[in-house]
Phi, psi and omega in degrees: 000341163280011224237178171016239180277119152305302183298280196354292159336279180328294180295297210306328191291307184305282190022271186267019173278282180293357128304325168291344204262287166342292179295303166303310176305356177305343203296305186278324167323287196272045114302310177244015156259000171292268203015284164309319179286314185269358189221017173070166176316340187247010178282288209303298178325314198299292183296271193340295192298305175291334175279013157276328177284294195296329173319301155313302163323291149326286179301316175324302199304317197271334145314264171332287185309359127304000190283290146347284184299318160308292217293309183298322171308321191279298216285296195328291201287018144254018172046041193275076184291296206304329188271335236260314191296300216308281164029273185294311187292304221278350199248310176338285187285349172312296212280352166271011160275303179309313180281320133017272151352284196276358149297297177322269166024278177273345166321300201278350186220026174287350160299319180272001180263316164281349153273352184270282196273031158065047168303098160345130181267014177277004167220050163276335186294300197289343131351280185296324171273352134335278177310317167307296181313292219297310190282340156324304188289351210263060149278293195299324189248355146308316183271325151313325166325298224257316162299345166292328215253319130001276219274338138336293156307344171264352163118005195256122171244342178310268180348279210301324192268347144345271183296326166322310177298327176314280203325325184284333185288333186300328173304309197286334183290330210271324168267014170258332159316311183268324174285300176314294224259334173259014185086322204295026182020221167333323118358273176312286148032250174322345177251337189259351149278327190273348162315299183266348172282333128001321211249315165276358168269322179339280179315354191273308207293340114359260181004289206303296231260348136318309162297030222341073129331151186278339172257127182293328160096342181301121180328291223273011178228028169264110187223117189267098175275128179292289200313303176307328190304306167327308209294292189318263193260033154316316188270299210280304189315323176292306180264049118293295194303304200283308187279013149262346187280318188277340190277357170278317193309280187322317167297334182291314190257010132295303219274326188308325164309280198339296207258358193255300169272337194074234184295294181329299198293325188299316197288313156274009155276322194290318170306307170319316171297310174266031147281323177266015222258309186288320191270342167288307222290331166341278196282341162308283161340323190253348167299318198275339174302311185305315208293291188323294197281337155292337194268347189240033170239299181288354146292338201259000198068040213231034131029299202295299206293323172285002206261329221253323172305313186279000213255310179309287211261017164276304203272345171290298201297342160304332178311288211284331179284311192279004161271312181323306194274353163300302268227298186297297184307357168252326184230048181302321194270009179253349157302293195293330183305321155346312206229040135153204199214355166314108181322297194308301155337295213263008182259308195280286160002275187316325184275329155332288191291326208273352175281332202310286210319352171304342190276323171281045174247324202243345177289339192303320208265315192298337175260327186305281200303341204257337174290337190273348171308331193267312175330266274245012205025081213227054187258336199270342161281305182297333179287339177293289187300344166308292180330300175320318182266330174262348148290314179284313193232001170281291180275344156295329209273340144340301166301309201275315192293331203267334191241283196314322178249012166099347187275355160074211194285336185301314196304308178314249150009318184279338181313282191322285221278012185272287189291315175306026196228316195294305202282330159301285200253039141298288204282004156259035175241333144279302182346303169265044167262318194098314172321351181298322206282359198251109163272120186319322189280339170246344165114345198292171183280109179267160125262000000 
């Protein structure tokens, strides 16, 4: 990646990273459009809520692990195989404690957390059996997660989407099985996920050790190096924190749903959330692609090429947000119909999505520039303006628009694109500063 064409790079590299982002989100998608069809509006509430929790949980897992991914990329593109092995053991058995840890936890204290974000009770039940199942398993989605992210940093975005696909299909069977034909609404839902992500790290972890990876996967090479460790997280806790601190922000304005419709309103912001699920994962794709290809350039001393990668991967995601939102503003109530058939659902949706859908104007430049900042390890800035944006101003503004002044989910719904528009221009207020130009991990100076 330090190497040949950028834009070339760039794409061959997004592709297949965004068909995989794309497939995965399919998991919770077809959870709640099977859901939606076979178990009504409090099934679909249910899968919000509960995939909403396990979301935090996940993005931190997945935070930290960029921690990781930086570091592999810069040893690659320094052609550091010894820290590259240390690395790898040490971010591996890091995120299987962890995840352990956060099933136990969460065994316990998943009641009070679903009474905290004010769960409707016609859809607590179904809630509450989503979330169980999902944080048992959820080792199987820390750990494919944290091995897609390996294998990523190192330039392979193909390997993951392989096993994603399988996995997915594997999903989509197991919820028309559990859900369609057996009934098991939320439930089944949550099992036929935590099934196939189980199938897809089996499978990565197969892959690596056949190619014989440098890690062998053998109890006795699971190991924690204090230095590599430092590195993770020096890089990697600002962005665990900025992506739990948004994935909290987003449960607040869950719960904020929660007391402005109850049910209806939970079951269509949540179809909506996995609608939108499908216009991020692109530009999603192509930001964490921008991050891999800045971390293995600015490791190489090459500045100009992450600078000329994100410049690239601004104007694709600019494609794609903004035929998107056209698109949503013409046709909104043929989104939610996707996912049921409930007036009140596809009503309350609709008054959502169309203030909601104002964010895909402003996300393209703000996730492109925060990939090439986290290559270059800059988390700790990225992590100030996450805070910044979903604390200060995301979830008050949620609040005041959507309860305090009456405006109900339209209000709500403006919460994203007030704060992303703040938080772009904080981050061209480093840019222009320059400090961008400084890589965190060795200290040196780019031009």
């Amino acid at each position: 990646m330090s190497e040949g064409n950028v834009f070339k790079n760039l794409v061959m590299f997004a592709l297949p990273f965004l068909v995989s982002n794309l497939v995965q989100s399919l998991y919770n998608v077809a959870d709640m459009l099977i859901v939606g069809r076979f178990a009504g509006p409090e099934g679909m509430s249910g899968v919000n809520i509960g995939g909403q929790v396990t979301f935090v949980l996940t993005n931190v897992v997945i935070g930290l692990s960029m921690g990781a991914t930086v570091l592999i990329g810069q040893y690659v593109g320094a052609n550091n195989r010894e820290n590259l092995k240390k690395v790898t053991a040490t971010i591996l058995t890091l995120l299987i404690g962890v995840g352990f840890a956060f099933t136990a936890v969460m065994l316990i204290l998943k009641g009070r957390v679903l009474d905290l974000i004010r769960t409707p009770a016609g859809s607590y039940a179904e809630s509450d059996s989503y979330l169980t199942v999902t944080v048992t398993g959820i080792v199987f989605i820390f750990g494919y997660n944290a091995l897609a992210a390996i294998l990523r940093g190192m330039g392979d975005s193909k390997s993951p989407l392989y096993f994603v696909s399988i996995a997915c299909v594997t999903n989509v069977f197991l919820d028309l099985l559990f859900v369609a034909a057996l009934r098991m609404s939320a439930f089944g839902a949550a099992l036929a996920t935590v099934i196939s992500q189980a199938l897809s790290m089996i499978l990565c972890v197969l892959y690596m050790v056949r190619r014989k990876f440098q890690f062998d996967f053998k109890p006795k090479s699971f190991s924690i190096d204090k230095e590599q460790l430092r590195l993770i997280f020096k890089i990697g806790v600002p962005t665990c924190v900025q992506n739990g601190v948004t994935s909290l922000s987003f449960l607040f304005i869950t719960s904020i749903i929660n007391i402005i419709g109850g049910v209806s309103a939970s079951a269509g912001v949540g179809a909506v959330g996995k609608f939108n699920s499908f216009i991020f994962m692109p530009i999603f794709a192509l930001s964490s692609s921008i991050g891999t290809m800045s971390a293995q350039n600015i490791g190489a001393g090459r500045l100009d090429r992450a600078v000329r990668a994100t410049k690239y991967g601004v104007v694709m995601s600019v494609c794609i947000a903004y035929v998107s939102f056209i698109l949503v503003q013409i046709f909104p109530d043929k989104v939610l119909r996707l996912f049921g058939d409930d007036p009140q659902m596809i009503a309350d949706g609709v008054t959502y999505l169309r203030s909601f859908s104002f964010d895909f104007l402003i996300i393209p430049f703000m996730f492109c520039i925060n990939g090439m900042l986290i290559g270059g390890g800059h988390t700790r800035f990225t992590l100030f303006n996450s805070i910044l944006a979903s604390v200060l101003l995301r979830a008050p503004v949620c609040y005041i628009f959507g309860v305090t002044l009456g405006w109900g989910l339209k209000g709500a719904g403006f919460a994203a694109p007030i704060a992303s528009a703040v938080s772009l221009l904080i981050i061209f207020g480093f840019l222009a500063t320059g400090k961008w130009k400084r890589n965190v991990v060795n200290g040196a100076l780019l031009e």
